[in-house]
N, C-alpha and C positions, 0 to 999 in steps of 0.2 A: 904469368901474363896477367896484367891489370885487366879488370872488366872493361874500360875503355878502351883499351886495346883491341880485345875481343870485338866488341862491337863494330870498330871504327875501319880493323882492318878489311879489304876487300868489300867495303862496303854499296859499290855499285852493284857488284857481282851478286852477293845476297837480296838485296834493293830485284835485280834481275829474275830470281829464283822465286821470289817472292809473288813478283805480278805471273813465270808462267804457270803456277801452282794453283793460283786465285781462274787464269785462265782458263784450264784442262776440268778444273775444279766447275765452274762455271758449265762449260761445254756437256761438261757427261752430267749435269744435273740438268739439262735442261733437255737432252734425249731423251732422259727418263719418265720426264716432266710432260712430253706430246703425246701420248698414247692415251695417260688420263683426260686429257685435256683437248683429247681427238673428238672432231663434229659427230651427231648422231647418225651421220648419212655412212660412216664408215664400219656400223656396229651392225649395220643389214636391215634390209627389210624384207617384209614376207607379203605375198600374192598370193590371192586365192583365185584359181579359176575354176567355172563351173561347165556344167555342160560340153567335155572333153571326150570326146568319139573313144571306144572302145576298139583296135585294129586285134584280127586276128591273125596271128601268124600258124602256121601249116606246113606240111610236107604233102598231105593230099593232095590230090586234083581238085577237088570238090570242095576248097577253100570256103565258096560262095553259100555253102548249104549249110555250114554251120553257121550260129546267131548265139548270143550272149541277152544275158538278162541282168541288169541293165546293159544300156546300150553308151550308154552316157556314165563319168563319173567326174566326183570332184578334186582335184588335188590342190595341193598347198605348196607352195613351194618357199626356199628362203636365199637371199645372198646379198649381194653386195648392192646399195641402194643403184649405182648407177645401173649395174647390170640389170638389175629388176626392172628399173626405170623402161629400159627399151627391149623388155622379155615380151614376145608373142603369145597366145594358144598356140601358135603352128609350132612352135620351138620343142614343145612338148609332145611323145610320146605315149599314150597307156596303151598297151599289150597286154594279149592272153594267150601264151604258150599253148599253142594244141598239136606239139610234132609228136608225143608221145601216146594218144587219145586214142580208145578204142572204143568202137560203137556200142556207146552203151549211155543210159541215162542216166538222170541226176548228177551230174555233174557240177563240181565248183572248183574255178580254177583261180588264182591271184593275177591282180594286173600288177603287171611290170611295170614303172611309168622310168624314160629315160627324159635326160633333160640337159642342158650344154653345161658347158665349163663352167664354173664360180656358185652354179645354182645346186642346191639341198631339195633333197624332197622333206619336206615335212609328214603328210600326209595323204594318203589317199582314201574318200568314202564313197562307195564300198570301196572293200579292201580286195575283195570276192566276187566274183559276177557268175551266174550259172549259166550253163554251156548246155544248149540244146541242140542234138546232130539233127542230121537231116532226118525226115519221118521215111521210111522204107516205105514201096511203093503197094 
């Protein structure tokens, strides 16, 4: 078979194969292509609040008699720019487990901080607050 032949024969159909190849071709590099090329608002930002009430949780009755030191801490949190955007202090939780706690001093317990969907903690300071029971009478 002549090289003219080759070429000539079915020559739309090749012509065809051609442009959906350059297509697909086209398409999946440019998927690949958005994610570099994605806004900074979609890489997160991070919030810091300050001054976030320490809650204690209990099995006691006498919830109200325990006190923590600090009373207050700071957390960090991170996610998605919009989320952050409309993130509260109320949204956030820091907790200090004391269902396990028996009366006794010095104590130091870790806060727990919870926080909704999309959102990271980064960090909390302190990390530790100390736990002072009630004084006996």
């Amino acid at each position: 078979m002549p090289l003219r032949d080759w070429i000539a024969k079915d020559f739309g159909w090749k012509l065809f194969s051609l442009f959906l190849a350059v297509a697909i071709w086209l398409t999946v590099y440019k998927i690949y292509e958005e994610p570099k090329n994605a806004p900074a608002m979609s890489a997160g930002s991070t919030v810091t609040f300050n001054n976030l009430p320490v809650l204690i949780v209990s099995t006691a009755a006498d919830v109200h008699n325990f006190h923590v030191n600090p009373t207050t801490v700071k957390v960090t949190v991170n996610g998605p720019a919009e989320v952050m955007a409309r993130l509260q202090a109320n949204e956030l939780r820091a907790v200090v487990d004391l269902t396990d706690i028996e009366s006794a001093r010095d104590l130091s317990r870790l806060v727990d901080v919870s926080a909704p969907p999309r959102v990271t903690l980064v960090g909390v300071e302190p990390s530790r607050v100390a736990v002072i029971p009630p004084s006996k009478p």
